[in-house]
Backbone as CSV, one residue per row, in Angstrom:
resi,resn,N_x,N_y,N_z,CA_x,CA_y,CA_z,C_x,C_y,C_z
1,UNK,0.834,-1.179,0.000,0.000,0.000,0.000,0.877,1.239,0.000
2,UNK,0.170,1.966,-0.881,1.023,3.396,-0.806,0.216,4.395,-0.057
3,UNK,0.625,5.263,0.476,-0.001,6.638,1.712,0.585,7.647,1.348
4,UNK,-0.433,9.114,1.456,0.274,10.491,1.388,0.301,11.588,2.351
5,UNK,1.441,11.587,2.771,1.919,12.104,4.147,1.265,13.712,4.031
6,UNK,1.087,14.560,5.294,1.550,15.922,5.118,2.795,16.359,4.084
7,UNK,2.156,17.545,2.986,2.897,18.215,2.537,3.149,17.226,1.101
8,UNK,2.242,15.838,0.997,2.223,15.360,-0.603,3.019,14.295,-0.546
9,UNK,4.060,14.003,-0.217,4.905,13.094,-0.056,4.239,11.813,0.316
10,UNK,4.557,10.626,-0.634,4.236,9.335,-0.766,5.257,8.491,0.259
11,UNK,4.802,7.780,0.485,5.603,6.439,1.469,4.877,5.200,1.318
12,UNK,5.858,4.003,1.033,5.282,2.744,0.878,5.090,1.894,2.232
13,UNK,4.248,1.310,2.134,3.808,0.407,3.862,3.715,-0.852,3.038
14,UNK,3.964,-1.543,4.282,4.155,-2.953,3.870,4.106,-3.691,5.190
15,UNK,3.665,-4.741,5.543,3.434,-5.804,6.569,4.482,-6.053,6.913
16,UNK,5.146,-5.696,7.889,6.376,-5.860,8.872,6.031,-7.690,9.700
17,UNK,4.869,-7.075,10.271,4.445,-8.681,11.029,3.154,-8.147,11.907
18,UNK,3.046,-9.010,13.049,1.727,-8.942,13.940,1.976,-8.974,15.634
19,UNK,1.556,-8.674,16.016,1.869,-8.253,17.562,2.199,-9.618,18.377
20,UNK,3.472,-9.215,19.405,3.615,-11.159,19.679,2.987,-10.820,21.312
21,UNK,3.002,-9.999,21.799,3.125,-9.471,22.980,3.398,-8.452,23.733
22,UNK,2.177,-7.625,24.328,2.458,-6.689,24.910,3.110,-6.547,26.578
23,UNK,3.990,-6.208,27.168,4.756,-6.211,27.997,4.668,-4.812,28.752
24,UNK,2.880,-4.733,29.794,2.622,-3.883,30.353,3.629,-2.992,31.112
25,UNK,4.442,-3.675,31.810,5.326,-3.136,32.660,6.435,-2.763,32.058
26,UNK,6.893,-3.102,31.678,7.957,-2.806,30.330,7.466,-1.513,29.731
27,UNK,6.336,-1.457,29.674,5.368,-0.521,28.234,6.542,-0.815,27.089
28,UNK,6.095,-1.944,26.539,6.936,-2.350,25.274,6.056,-2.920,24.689
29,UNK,6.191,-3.138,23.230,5.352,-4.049,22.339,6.075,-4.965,21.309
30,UNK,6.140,-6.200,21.682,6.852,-7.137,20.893,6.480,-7.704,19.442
31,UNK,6.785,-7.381,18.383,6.281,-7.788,17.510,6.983,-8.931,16.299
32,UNK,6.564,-10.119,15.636,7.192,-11.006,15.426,7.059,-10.740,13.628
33,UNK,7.908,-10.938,12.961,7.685,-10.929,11.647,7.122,-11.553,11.087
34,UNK,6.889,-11.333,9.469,6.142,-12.007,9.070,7.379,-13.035,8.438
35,UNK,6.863,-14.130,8.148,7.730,-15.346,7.903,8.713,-15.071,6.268
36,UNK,7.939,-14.390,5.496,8.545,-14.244,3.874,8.140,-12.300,4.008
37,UNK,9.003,-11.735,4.820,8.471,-10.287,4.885,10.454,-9.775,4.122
38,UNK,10.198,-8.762,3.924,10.654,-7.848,3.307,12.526,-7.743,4.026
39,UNK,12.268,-8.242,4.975,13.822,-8.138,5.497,13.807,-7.243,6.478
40,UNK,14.755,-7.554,7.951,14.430,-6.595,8.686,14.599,-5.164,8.565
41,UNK,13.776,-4.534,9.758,13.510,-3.340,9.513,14.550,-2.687,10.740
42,UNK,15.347,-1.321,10.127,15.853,0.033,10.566,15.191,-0.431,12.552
43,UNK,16.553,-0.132,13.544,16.044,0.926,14.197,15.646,2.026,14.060
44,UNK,14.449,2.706,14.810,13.757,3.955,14.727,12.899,3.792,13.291
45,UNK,12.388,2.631,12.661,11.509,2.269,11.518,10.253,2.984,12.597
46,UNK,9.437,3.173,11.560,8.017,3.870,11.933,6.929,2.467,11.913
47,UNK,6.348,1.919,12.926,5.617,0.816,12.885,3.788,1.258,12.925
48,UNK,3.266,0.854,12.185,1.470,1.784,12.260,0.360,0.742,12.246
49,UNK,-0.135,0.139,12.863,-1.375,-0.740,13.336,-2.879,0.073,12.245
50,UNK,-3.121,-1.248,11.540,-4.129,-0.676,10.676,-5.463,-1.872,11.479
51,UNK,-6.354,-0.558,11.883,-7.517,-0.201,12.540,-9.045,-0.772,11.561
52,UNK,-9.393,-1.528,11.111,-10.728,-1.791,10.352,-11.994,-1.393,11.230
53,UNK,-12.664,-0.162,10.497,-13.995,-0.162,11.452,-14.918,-0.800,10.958
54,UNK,-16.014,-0.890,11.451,-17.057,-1.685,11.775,-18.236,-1.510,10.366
55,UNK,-18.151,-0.105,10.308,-19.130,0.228,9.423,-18.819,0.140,7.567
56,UNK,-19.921,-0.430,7.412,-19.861,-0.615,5.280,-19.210,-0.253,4.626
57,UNK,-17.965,-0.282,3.695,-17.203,0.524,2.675,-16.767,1.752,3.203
58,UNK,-16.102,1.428,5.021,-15.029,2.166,5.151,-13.469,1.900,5.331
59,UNK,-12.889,3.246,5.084,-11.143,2.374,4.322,-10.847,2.530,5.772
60,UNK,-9.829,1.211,6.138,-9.296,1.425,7.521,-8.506,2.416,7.749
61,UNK,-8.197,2.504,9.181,-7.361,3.453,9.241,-6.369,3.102,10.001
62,UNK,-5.300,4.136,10.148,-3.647,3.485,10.121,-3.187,4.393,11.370
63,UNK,-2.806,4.003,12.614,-2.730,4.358,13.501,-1.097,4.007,14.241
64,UNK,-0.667,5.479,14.293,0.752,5.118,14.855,1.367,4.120,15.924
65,UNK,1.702,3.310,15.563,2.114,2.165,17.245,3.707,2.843,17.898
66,UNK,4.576,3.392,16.963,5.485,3.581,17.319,7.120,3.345,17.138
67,UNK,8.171,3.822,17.143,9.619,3.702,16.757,9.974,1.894,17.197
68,UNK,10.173,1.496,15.978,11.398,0.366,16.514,12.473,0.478,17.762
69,UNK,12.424,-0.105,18.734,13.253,0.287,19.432,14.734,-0.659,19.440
70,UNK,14.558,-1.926,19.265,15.634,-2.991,19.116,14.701,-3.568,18.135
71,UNK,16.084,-4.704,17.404,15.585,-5.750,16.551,17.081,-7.118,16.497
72,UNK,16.218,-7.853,17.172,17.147,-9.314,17.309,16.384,-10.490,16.352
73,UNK,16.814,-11.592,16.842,16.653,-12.565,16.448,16.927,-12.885,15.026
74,UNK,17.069,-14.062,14.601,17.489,-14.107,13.361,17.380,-13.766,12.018
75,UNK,17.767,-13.317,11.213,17.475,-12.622,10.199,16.617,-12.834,9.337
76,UNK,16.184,-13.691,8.743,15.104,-14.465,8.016,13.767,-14.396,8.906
77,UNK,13.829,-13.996,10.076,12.281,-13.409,10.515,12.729,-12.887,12.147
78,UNK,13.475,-11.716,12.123,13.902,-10.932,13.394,12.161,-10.236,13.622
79,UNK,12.597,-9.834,15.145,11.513,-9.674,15.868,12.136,-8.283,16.641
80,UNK,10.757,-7.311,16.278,11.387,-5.905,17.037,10.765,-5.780,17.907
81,UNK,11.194,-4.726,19.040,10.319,-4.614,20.240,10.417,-2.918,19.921
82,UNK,9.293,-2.317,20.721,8.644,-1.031,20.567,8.384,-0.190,22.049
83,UNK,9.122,0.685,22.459,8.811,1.190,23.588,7.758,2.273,23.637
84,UNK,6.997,2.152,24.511,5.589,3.085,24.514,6.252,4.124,25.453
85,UNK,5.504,5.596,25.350,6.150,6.672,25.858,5.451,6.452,27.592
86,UNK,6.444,7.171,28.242,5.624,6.807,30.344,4.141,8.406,30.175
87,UNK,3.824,7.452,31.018,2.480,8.194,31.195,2.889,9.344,32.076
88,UNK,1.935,10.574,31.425,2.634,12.265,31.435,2.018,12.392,33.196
């Protein structure tokens, strides 16, 4: 899928993977790749949770989850974790 940012500018999205685990105390979010995905992704990659609502022939929407914060595990399907900001 392609998206157009503030100010016109295009950026391509693509399925990184799916949530493995959220880690309340941590405020981290673990996420596992997808098995044949694109190759890992950049620290500080931009990660965005797409939202499907409920109602008839509407386009989902794409909701910031947050900066890559680390990325381990093996290369053919590494797994990043995501730190959530502390509550203000």
């Amino acid at each position: 899928d392609e998206i157009k940012c503030l100010g016109g500018k295009s950026i391509q999205l693509a399925i990184a993977g799916r949530v493995k685990s959220h880690l309340v105390q941590d405020r981290a979010i673990v996420i596992e790749s997808e098995p044949n995905g694109k190759g890992p992704l950049e620290d500080g990659s931009l990660l965005v949770v797409r939202v499907n609502s409920n109602e008839e022939n509407s386009k989902p929407q794409l909701l910031l989850l947050g900066k890559v914060f680390e990325v381990f595990g093996p290369i053919h399907r590494p797994i990043y974790t995501i730190r959530l900001p502390q509550k203000p």
